[in-house]
N, C-alpha and C positions, 0 to 999 in steps of 0.2 A: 675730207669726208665729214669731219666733225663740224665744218660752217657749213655745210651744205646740210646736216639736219638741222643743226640750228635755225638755219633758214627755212628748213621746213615746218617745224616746231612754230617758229615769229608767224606763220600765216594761219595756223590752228585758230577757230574763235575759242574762246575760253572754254564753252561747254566742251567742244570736241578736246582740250588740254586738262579738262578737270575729268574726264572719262580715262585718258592715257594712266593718270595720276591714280585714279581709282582702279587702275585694272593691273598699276605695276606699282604698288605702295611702297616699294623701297625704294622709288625714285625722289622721295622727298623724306630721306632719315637722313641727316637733315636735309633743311629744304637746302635746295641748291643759293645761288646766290641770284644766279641769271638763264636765259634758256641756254646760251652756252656752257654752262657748267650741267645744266640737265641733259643737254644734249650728247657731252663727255661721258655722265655716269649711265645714258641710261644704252650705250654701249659700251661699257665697262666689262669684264669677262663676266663677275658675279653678280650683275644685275642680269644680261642675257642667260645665264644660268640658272636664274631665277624663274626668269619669263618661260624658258622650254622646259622648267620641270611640271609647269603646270598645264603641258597640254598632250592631248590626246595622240594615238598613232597614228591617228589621219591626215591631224595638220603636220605632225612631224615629217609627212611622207608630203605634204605637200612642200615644204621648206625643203625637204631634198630634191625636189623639183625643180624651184627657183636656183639652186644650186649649181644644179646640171646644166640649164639651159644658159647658166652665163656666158656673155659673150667671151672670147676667151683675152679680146683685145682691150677691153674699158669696162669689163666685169657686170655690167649690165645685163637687163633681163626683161621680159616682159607680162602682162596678164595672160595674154595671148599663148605666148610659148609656157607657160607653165599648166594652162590650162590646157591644151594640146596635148603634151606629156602625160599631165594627170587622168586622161581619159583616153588615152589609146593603151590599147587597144578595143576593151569594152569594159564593161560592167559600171563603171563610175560615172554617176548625172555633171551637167557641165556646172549648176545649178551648185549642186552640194560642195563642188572642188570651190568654188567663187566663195562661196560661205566661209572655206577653212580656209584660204589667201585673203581674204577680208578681215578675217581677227588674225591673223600675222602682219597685216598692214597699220591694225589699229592697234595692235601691241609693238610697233614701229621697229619690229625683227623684218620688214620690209618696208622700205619706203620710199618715195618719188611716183613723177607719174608714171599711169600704165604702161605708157610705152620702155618708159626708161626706169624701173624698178632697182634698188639696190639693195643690196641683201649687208646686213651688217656687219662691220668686218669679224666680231668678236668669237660670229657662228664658227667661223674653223676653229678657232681655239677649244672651243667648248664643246663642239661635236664630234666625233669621229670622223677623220678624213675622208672615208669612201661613201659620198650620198647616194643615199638609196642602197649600199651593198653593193656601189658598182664600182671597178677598179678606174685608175689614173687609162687618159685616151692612149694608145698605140704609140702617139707619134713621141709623147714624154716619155715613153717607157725603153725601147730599140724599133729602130730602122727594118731591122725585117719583121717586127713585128706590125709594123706600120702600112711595109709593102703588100703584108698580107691579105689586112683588111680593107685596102684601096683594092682590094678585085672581090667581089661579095659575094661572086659566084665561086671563088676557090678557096672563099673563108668559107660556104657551105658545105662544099666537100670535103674540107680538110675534116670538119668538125664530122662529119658522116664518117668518117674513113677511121674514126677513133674506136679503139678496144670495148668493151662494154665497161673493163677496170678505167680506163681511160675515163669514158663518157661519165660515170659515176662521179671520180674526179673535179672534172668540170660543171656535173650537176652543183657539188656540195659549194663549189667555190661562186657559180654563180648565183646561187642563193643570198651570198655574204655572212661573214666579211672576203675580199674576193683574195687575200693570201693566205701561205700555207709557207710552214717552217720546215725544211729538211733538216737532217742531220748534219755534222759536218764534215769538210770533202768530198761530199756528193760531189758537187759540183764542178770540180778542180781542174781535171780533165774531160770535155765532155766525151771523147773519143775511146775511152778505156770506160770500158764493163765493169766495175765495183759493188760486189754486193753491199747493202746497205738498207737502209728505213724508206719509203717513200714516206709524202704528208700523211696519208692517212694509217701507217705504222702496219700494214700490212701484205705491203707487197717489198723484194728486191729492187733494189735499185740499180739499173745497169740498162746497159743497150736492150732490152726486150722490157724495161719496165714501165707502167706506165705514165710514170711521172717523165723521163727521160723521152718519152717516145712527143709527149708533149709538148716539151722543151727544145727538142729538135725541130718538130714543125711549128713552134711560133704560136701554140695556141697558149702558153707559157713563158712569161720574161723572168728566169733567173734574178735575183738583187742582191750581190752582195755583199757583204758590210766587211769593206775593206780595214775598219779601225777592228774586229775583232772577228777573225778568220773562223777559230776554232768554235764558234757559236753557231755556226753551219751559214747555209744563205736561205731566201726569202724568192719566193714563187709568185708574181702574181698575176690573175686575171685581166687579160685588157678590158677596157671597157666597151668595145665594140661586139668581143666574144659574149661579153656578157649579155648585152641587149640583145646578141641573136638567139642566145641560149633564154632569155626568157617575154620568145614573140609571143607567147600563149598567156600570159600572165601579165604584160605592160610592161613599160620599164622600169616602174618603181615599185613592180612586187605585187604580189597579194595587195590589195585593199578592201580594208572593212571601211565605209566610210559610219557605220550603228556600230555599238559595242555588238558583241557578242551575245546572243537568245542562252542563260541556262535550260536545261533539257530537263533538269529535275522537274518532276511533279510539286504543283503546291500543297500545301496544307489550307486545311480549313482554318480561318486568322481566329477564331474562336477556341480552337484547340492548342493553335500554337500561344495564343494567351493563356491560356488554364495550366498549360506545360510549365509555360515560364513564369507564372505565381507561383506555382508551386516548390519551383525551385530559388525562389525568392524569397519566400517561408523559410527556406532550410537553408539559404546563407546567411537573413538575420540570427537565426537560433545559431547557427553552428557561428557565425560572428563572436555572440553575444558568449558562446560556452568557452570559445580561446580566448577573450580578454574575462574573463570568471577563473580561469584556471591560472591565467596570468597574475592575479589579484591575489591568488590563493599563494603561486608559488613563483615569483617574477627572476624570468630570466635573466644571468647576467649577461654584460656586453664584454664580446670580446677586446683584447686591447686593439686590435687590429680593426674593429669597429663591429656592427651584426653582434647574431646568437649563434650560438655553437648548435652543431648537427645533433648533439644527444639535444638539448633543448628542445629544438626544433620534433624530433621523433616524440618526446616525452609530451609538447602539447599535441600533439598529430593522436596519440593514445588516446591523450583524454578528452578526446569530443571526437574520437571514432573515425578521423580522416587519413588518408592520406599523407604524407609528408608534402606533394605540391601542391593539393589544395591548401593544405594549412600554412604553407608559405603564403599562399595566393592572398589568404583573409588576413594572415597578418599583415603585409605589405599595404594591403589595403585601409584596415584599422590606422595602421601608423600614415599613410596619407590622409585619412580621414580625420585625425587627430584625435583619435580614441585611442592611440596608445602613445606611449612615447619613454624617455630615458630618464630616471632620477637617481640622486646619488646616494649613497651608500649611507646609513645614519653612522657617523664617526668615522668615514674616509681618510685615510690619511693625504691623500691627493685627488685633484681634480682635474687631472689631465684626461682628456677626449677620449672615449675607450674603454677608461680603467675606472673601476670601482663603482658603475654604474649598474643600473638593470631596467631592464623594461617592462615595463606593468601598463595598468591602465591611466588616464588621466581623467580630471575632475571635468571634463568634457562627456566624458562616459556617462556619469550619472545620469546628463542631460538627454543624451543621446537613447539612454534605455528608458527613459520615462514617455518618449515619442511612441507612435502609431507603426503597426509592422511597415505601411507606406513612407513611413518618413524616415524609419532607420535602412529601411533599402533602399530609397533616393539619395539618402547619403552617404551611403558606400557606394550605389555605383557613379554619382558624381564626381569621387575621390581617384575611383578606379579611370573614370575617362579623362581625367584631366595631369595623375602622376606621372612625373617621368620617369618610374620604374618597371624594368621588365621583370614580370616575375617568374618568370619562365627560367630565369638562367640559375635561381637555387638550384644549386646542388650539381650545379657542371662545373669546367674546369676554365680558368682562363689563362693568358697567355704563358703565365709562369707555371702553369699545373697546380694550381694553389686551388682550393674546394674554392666556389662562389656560395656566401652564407645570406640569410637571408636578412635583412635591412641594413647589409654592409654597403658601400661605397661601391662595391665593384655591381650594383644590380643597375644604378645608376643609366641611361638610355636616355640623350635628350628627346630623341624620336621616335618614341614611342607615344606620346597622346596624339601625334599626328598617323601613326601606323592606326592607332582604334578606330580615329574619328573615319579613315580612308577605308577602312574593313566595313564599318559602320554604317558611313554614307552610301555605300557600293548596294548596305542591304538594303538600306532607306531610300533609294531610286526605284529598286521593284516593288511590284504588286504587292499588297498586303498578305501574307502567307507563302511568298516566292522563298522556297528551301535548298537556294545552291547547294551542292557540298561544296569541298576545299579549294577543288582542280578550277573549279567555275566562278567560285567568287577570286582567285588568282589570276584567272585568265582577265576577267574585268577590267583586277584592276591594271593587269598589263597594257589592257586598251585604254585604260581610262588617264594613266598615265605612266609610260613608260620609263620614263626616264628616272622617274622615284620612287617605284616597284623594283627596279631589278637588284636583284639579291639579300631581298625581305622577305624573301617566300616563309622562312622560319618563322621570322615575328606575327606574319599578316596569322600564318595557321593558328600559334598561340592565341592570337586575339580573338579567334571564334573561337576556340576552347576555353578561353577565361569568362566570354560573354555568356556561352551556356552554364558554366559553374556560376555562376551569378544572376543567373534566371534574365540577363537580357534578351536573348534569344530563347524561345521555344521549338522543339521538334527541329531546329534548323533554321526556323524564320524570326526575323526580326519582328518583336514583342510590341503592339497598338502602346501601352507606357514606356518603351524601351527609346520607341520613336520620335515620342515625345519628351522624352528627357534627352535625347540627341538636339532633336531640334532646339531644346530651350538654351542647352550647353554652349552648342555653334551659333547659333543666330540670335541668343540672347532674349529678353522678353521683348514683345512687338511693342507693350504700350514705352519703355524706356528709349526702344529705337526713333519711337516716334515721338518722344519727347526731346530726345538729343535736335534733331532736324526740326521742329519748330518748338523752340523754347518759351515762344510767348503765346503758343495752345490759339494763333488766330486761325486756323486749318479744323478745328473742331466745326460739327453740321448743326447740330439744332441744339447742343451745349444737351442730351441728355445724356446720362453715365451708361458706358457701351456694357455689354455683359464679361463676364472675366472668362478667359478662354479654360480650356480644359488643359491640366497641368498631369504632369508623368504619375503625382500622389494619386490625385483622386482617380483616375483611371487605371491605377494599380487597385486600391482602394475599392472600387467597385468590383472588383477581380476578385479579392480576397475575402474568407468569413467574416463575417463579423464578428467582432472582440466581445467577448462572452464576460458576464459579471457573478456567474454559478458555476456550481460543478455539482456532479453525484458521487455521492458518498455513498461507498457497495460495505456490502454485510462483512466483507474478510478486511475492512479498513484501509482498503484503495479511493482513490479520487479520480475523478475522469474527469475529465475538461472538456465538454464538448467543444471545440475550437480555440484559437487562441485569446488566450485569458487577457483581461486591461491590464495594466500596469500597475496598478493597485494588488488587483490580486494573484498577480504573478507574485509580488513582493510577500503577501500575506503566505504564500503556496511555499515560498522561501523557506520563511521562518518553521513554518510545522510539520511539512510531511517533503521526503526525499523522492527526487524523479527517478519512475524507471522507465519511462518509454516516452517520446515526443517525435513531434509531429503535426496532423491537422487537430487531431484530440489527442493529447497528454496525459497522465497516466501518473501519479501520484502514487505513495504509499505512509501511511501514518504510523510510525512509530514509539518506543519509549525514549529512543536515545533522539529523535526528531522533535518529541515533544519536550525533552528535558534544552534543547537547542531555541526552543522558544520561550520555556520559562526565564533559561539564563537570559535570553535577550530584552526580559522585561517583561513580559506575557502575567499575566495571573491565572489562574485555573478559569475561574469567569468571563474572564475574556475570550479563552480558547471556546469551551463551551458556548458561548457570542459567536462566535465567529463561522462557528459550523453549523449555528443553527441559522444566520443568517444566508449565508452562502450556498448553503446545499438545499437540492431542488429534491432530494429525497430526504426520506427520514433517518436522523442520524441512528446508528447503532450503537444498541448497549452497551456491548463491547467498548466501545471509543467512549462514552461517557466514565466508566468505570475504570479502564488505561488513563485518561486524563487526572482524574481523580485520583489514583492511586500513585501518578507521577508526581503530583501534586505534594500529595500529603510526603511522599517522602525527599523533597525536593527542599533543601536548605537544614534541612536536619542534620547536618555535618558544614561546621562552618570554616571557611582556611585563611590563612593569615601567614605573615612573612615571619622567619623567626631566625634562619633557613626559611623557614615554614611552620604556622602549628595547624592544631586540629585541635575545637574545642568542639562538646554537645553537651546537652543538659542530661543527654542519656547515656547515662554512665556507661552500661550493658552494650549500648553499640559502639563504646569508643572500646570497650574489652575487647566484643568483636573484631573488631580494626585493626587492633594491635596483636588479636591473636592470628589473624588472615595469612596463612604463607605465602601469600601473593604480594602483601606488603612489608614486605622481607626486606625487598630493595630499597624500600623508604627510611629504610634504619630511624622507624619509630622509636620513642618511647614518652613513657607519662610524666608529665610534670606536675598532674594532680589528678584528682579523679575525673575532670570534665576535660581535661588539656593534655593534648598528646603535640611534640614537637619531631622538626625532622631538619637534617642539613640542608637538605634539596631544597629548590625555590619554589616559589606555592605555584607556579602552572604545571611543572610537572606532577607536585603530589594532585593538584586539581585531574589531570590526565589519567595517572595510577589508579584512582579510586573510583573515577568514573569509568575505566576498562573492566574494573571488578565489577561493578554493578551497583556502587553506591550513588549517592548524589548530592553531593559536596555544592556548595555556594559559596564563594570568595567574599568576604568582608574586609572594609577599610578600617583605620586607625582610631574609629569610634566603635564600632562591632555594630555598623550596617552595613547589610547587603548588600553588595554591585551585583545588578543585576542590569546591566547594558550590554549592548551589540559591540564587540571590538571594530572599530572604527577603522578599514581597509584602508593601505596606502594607497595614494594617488601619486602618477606623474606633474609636475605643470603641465597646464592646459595648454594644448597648443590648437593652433585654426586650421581646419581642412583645408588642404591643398587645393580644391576644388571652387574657396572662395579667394585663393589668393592667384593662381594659374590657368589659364584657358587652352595655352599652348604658346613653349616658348621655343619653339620655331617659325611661330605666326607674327603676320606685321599688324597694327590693330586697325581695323576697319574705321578707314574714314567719313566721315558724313558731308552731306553735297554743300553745306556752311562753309565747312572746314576746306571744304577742296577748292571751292572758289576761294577764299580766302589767299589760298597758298598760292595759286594762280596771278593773283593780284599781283601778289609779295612780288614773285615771279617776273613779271610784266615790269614791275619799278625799275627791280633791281635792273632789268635787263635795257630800261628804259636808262638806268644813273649809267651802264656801264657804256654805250653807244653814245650818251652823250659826253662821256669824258672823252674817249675816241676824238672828237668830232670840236676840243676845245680851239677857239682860232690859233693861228700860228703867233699873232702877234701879244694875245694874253701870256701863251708862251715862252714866248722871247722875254717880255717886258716881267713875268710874275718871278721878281726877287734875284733877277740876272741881269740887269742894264747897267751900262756901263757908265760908271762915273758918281760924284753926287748931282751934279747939273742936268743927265740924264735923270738919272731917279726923279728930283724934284719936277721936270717938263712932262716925265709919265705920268706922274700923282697928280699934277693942275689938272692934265687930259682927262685921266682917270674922274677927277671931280667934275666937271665939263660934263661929260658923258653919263656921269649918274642924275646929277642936276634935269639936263633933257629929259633921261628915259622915267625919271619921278615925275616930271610934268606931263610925257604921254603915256605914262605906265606900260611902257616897253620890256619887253624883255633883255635881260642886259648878261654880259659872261664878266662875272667878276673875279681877279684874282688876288690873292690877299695872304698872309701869310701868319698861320692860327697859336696858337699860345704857346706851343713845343717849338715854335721855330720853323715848323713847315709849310713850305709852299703849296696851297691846296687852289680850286678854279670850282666854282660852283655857278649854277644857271639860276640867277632870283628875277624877280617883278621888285625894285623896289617901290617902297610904298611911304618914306618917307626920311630926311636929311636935319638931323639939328642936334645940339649938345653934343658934337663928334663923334655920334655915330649914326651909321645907315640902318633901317630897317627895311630889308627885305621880304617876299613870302617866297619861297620855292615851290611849285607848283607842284611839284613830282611826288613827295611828299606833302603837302601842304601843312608847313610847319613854317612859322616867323623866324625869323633868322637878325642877328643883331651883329654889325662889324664896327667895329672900331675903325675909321677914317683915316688913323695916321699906319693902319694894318694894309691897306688898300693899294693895291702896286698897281694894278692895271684895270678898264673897264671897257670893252669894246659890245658894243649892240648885237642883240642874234640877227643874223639875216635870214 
């Protein structure tokens, strides 16, 4: 079978062999050598495994067609009979069945002519034994089961004559798969009555049951598995019962040859964008507040790898989520590469696990100084391309061990292929088309069976993660959602078409084309616009009408603390907010600057007088290492200070009238005295001021997964360069290996096996003889020769020329010169 494709393959022109190539790309990882080694792999179990998980349940029902209809004697098949089958009894065009055996023919899971079709051998391995749901024919099964259905008029009555438990029975089995397990010793004597199980666990088993009743009249063959008795036996379905039991329906079942119509109502594509910006607002912020909280107080790693669950609940508090959501954004940050693991300042060890923590990385910075569009292009980029599910925080796995979140066990290679399949399924309907769950599962059962089933869990996460991340709106896939799907999968159009003509001669009048619409700007045009104001209200709140630039988020930072956010944010200025901007380098003047620049109302007294008065008492108390001291020039308020019962615990005392000292180190008396209501400034080893921002740790930087991962259970898309190319290779190889084949008998004989020296010497004159000629009419000649390792090798040249002891030849096959040394040269006989 394997030279008979081969031979089929040898008759392909290249384009129909660079399409097979493009349509089964793991047929050249690597490339083969020859079409006979492509012809071996590309019936290989898990290259056919390949091929049938990416098709639909029409063409699957059409290959159980060709299945059926094999001859039973030389396993042959034809267009004809498959097509016959596939459309009796109605509902299915001859038309559309031709369509689905046309790409199984071209993805060469059938092949030869019409008449004489062969189905490849690897299919049974890799499919279920019963095609279509129909059991093995009568005659393979028992003899009276055989005799039965050789009379059709008394296979009808039998089947008429069945119980309703009975006929039930036989409905479920001819549905498929067509067996059913009994208990065990049912079986054993079929003449004795034994209560027991039937297959479907709810009737006795014995002479009145209906399993039993079954089995006696032959509508039932018994199988029992002689190697392990106690395991019960095996029922199954003939296949003739079955094709009568489903005349109303064909014999391959229900056929959809369309997916399936959802029934949901759409949304208006307008709303379901507004939905899913909105919710794309409140993943950057709620992003942006768990790696803020991370910075503030960075989780350690477990040694067993991940954060621990109290962690995980402690950021879930503070930025208001959930504990799945807030697995969800982390998992995503840390694909993104806005978070990640650093070690411990004075670890004692660096083993994997231990003494790390997880915080943000110098990636961050960059990432928050971006546009709301661009930091949500780049989590959900991260998000469709990770191979983590994050669904499984906080379940159990096989060991009943908790699954934690950015441990090792959330790990899923197939999962950015579960997104993209949820994904695509949305991005095939209508703009505002809003399956629910049951309808986008049923798709993708049609869309492809064989790699949907038993991902129903995963596929549902996936629409629950896409709406907590504003890809989907209202239930429909997002006008920017789409478009960052599309740019993900199918890459940018101008690079695609840069790869395929590299020397840009396919360009029309050489003007520059427009730049398409990209996922940003059409998020972008969705969203407010980033506001450079705010109003400042009479009670010393700030309002943001929208979300604020980057700039003055940062400024919003420093001075006043949030209490509400959202579309407009919500600020409030305080004394300990404004004493958190002087420390960080602020002046009074500046602050004042800054709100008369920014606010679109007029600022309030209040706030000028608060600033001022923070001001003025702001470094008035200066601290230093001693422990710690505390000097002022104001004698009176270090009295104060040291008479304060508050500061009791700082086990002050004076060391002169301006200098008070303490054991403790100066952040915490800096903390003590600023709880009291003072306002302490930290001075260096000169007695100036530090008045900076403490400078947050960072992880190393790491690169989003989203620039390094597309999908790695994907083979990488070839381009039609490339596939000819391989083709070519292809064709050589296949050409050097038929022509070794095919070397004469007498190069053979003579290349490094003659007998004698007198022999050798009368080959070698012949041999020179004969290159002599074919150099004169530039023949093709079989030379054989014997190469620097000692071995006897036979190659096919043109040569092209004889002198200084050696030959130069050119080989055509490759068209490469080839140079032999004369006294290497054992034998040379002309091609005929």
């Amino acid at each position: 079978m394997t030279t008979t494709l081969a031979d089929h393959l040898r008759l392909l022109p290249d384009d129909a062999l660079a399409a097979l190539l493009e349509m089964r790309p793991d047929l050249v990882v690597p490339v083969p050598a020859d079409l006979s080694a492509l012809a071996i792999r590309a019936q290989s179990r898990v290259s056919v495994a390949r091929a049938l998980d990416g098709l639909d349940d029409f063409t699957l029902k059409i290959l159980d067609a060709a299945r059926l209809t094999r001859d039973p004697d030389d396993g042959l098949t034809s267009v004809d009979a498959v097509l016959t089958i596939a459309t009796t009894p109605r509902g299915v065009d001859r038309a559309t069945a031709r369509r689905a055996l046309d790409r199984l023919r071209a993805l060469f899971l059938l092949y030869g002519p019409e008449s004489a079709l062969t189905v490849v051998a690897s299919i049974e391995e890799v499919c279920l034994p019963y095609p279509a749901g129909l059991g093995r024919p009568a005659a393979a099964l028992d003899s009276r089961a055989a005799h039965l259905v050789a009379d059709p008029a008394r296979l009808r009555r039998t089947v008429l004559s069945a119980s309703p438990q009975a006929r039930a029975i036989l409905d479920r089995l001819a549905a498929g798969p067509p067996v059913g397990t009994l208990p065990p010793g049912v079986l054993d004597d079929l003449t004795v009555a034994e209560p027991a199980t039937s297959a479907d666990g709810s009737e006795p088993v014995g002479k009145s049951s209906p399993v039993r009743w079954l089995v006696d009249n032959s509508l039932l063959v018994p199988i029992v598995d002689a190697g392990a008795p106690t395991r019960g036996a095996t029922v199954e379905l003939p296949r003739e019962v079955g094709l009568l039991l489903r005349r109303d329906c064909g014999p391959l079942g229900p056929l959809l040859p369309q997916p399936p119509t959802p029934a949901a109502p759409n949304r208006e594509p307008k709303a379901a964008d507004s939905a899913g910006a909105g919710q794309a607002m409140e993943t950057v912020r709620h992003a942006e507040a768990l790696l803020e909280a991370l910075s503030a107080e960075p989780a350690p790693v477990l040694r067993s790898g991940g954060i621990g669950v109290r962690d995980l609940r402690r950021l879930a508090r503070s930025t208001g989520l959930d504990e799945s959501t807030a697995a969800l954004l982390l998992e995503v940050a840390y694909a993104a590469g806005l978070a990640g693991e650093a070690d411990l300042v004075g670890a004692a060890t660096t083993r994997t696990g231990a003494d790390q923590q997880v915080l943000p990385t110098a990636s961050y910075e960059v990432w928050r100084s971006g546009s709301l569009a661009q930091r949500w292009d780049h989590l959900a980029r991260a998000w469709l391309s990770m191979p983590r599910q994050a669904g499984l925080v906080g379940q159990r796995d096989d060991r009943d061990r908790l699954i934690t979140a950015l441990s090792a066990e959330v790990e899923r290679a197939g999962a950015p292929a579960a997104r993209r399949a949820v994904l695509g399924i949305l991005a095939d309907l209508d703009p505002g088309a809003a399956p629910v769950a049951d309808e986008v599962l049923e798709l993708l059962a049609w869309h492809a069976p064989r790699r949907s089933k038993g991902r129903e869990a995963a596929y549902r996460e996936v629409l629950t993660e896409a709406a907590q991340l504003g890809v989907t709106g209202l239930g429909a896939l997002t006008s920017y959602g789409r478009l960052m799907l599309t740019e993900v999968i199918a890459g940018d159009a101008r690079t695609t078409a840069a790869e395929q003509d590299p020397l840009g001669r396919r360009t029309g009048s050489g003007e520059p084309t427009a730049e398409p619409a990209t996922a940003i700007r059409a998020l972008d045009a969705l969203l407010p616009a980033p506001v450079d104001h705010f109003l400042m209200q009479a009670d010393l709140t700030v309002v943001v009408p929208g979300p604020p630039e980057p700039t003055l988020a940062a400024e919003l930072d420093a001075v006043a603390e949030l209490e509400s956010a959202g579309g407009a944010s919500v600020h409030r200025v305080t004394g300990a907010s404004l004493r958190q901007a002087l420390d960080a380098g602020y002046a009074a003047d500046d602050l004042h600057t800054l709100f008369k620049r920014r606010s679109r109302t007029p600022v309030p007294q209040t706030l000028t007088y608060l600033i001022d008065d923070v001001a003025r008492k702001h470094g008035g108390l200066r601290a230093g290492s001693a422990g710690a001291y505390l000097r002022s020039d104001d004698e009176a308020l270090l009295t104060e200070v040291l008479a304060d019962r508050r500061m009791a615990v700082l086990s002050l005392r004076r060391l002169a009238p301006t200098v008070l000292v303490t054991p403790l180190q100066v952040g915490r008396l800096l903390n003590a005295l600023r709880d009291a209501g003072y306002a302490p400034v930290p001075e260096d080893a000169t007695g100036a001021a530090v008045l900076t921002r403490a400078k947050p740790r960072r992880a190393p930087a790491r690169t989003s997964i989203a620039n390094r991962v597309t999908d790695p259970l994907a083979t990488p898309k070839l381009t039609v360069p490339r596939l000819l190319g391989i083709v070519e290779q292809i064709r050589r190889g296949d050409a050097a290996a038929r022509a070794a084949r095919r070397v004469p008998a007498s190069v053979r004989s003579l290349n490094g096996r003659a007998g004698g020296d007198s022999g050798q010497s009368q080959a070698h004159t012949q041999a020179m003889a004969v290159l002599q000629q074919a150099v004169r009419d530039k023949a093709l000649v079989w030379v054989g020769y014997v190469d620097a390792h000692g071995a006897t090798m036979s190659r096919l040249v043109r040569p092209v020329s004889m002198a200084a002891g050696y030959l130069r030849a050119e080989d055509e096959r490759t068209e490469m010169l080839h140079t032999f040394a004369l006294h290497r040269i054992t034998a040379a006989v002309l091609e005929e």
